[in-house]
C-alpha positions in Angstrom: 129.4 53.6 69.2 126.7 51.8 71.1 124.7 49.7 69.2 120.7 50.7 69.0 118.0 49.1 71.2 115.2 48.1 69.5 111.4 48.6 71.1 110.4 45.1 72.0 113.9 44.7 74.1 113.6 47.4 75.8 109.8 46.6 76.9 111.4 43.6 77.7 114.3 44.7 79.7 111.8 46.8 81.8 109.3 44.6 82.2 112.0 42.3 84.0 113.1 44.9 86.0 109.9 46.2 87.5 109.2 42.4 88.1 112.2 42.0 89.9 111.3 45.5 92.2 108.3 44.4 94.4 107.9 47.9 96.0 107.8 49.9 92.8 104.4 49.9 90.4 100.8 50.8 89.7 99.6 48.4 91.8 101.4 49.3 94.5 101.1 52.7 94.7 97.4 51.9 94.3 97.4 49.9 97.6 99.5 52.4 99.2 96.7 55.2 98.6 93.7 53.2 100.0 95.2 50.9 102.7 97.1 52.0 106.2 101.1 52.1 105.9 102.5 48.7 106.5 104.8 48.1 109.4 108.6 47.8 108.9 108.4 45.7 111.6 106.3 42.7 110.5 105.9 42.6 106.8 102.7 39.6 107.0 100.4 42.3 108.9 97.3 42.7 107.2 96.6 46.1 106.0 93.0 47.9 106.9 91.2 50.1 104.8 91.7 53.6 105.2 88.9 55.8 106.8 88.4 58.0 103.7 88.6 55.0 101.6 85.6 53.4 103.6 83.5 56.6 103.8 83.9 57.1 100.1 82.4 53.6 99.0 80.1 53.6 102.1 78.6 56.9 100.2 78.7 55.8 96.5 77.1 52.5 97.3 74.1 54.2 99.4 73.7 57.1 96.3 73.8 54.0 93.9 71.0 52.0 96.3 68.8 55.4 96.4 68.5 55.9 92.6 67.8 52.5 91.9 65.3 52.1 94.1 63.9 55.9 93.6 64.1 54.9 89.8 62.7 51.3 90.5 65.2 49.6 87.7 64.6 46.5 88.5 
Protein backbone atom coordinates (compact mmCIF):
# COMPACT_ATOMS: atom_id res chain seq x y z
CA UNK A 1 0.00 0.00 0.00
CA UNK A 2 1.31 3.48 -0.93
CA UNK A 3 2.24 5.46 1.82
CA UNK A 4 0.06 8.87 2.38
CA UNK A 5 1.22 12.30 1.08
CA UNK A 6 0.96 14.84 3.45
CA UNK A 7 -0.35 18.66 2.44
CA UNK A 8 2.88 20.66 2.70
CA UNK A 9 4.72 17.96 0.28
CA UNK A 10 2.52 17.96 -2.06
CA UNK A 11 2.35 21.97 -2.32
CA UNK A 12 5.77 21.41 -2.53
CA UNK A 13 6.09 18.85 -5.11
CA UNK A 14 3.87 21.20 -7.29
CA UNK A 15 5.18 24.21 -6.71
CA UNK A 16 8.58 22.65 -8.19
CA UNK A 17 6.96 21.38 -10.97
CA UNK A 18 5.11 24.41 -12.25
CA UNK A 19 8.52 26.22 -11.61
CA UNK A 20 10.19 23.89 -13.76
CA UNK A 21 7.15 24.36 -16.75
CA UNK A 22 7.73 27.98 -18.01
CA UNK A 23 4.73 27.90 -20.49
CA UNK A 24 2.22 26.70 -17.94
CA UNK A 25 0.64 29.35 -15.10
CA UNK A 26 -1.46 32.30 -14.15
CA UNK A 27 0.91 34.59 -15.30
CA UNK A 28 1.20 33.30 -18.36
CA UNK A 29 -2.02 32.77 -19.46
CA UNK A 30 -2.51 36.35 -18.29
CA UNK A 31 0.07 37.64 -20.86
CA UNK A 32 -1.27 35.39 -23.44
CA UNK A 33 -4.84 37.19 -23.12
CA UNK A 34 -3.50 40.85 -23.47
CA UNK A 35 -0.39 40.56 -25.68
CA UNK A 36 -0.06 39.38 -29.51
CA UNK A 37 1.04 35.50 -29.91
CA UNK A 38 4.72 35.14 -29.78
CA UNK A 39 6.60 33.79 -32.68
CA UNK A 40 7.90 30.20 -32.75
CA UNK A 41 10.40 31.56 -34.75
CA UNK A 42 12.31 34.02 -32.51
CA UNK A 43 11.47 33.54 -28.90
CA UNK A 44 13.34 37.35 -27.81
CA UNK A 45 10.58 39.25 -29.94
CA UNK A 46 8.85 41.64 -27.95
CA UNK A 47 5.24 41.18 -27.61
CA UNK A 48 2.71 44.34 -28.42
CA UNK A 49 -0.38 45.07 -26.74
CA UNK A 50 -3.36 43.76 -28.19
CA UNK A 51 -5.88 46.21 -29.85
CA UNK A 52 -8.78 45.42 -27.49
CA UNK A 53 -6.44 45.53 -24.65
CA UNK A 54 -5.40 49.21 -25.63
CA UNK A 55 -8.91 50.41 -26.39
CA UNK A 56 -10.06 49.08 -23.11
CA UNK A 57 -7.55 51.10 -20.83
CA UNK A 58 -7.58 54.02 -23.37
CA UNK A 59 -11.48 54.13 -22.25
CA UNK A 60 -11.24 53.43 -18.49
CA UNK A 61 -8.49 56.00 -18.07
CA UNK A 62 -10.52 58.89 -20.06
CA UNK A 63 -13.98 57.78 -17.86
CA UNK A 64 -11.54 57.90 -14.72
CA UNK A 65 -10.06 61.55 -15.99
CA UNK A 66 -13.82 62.85 -16.73
CA UNK A 67 -15.23 62.13 -13.22
CA UNK A 68 -12.45 63.47 -11.45
CA UNK A 69 -12.31 66.42 -13.03
CA UNK A 70 -16.33 66.67 -13.35
CA UNK A 71 -16.26 65.87 -9.54
CA UNK A 72 -13.18 68.21 -8.97
CA UNK A 73 -11.43 65.67 -6.25
CA UNK A 74 -8.59 67.23 -6.11
Amino acid sequence: MAKPLKVKHVCELLGKYLSERSDIGVCRGLLDCVLEPSSPFDPKSIRSPKRWFVLSVLLATSALGLFVYFNRLW
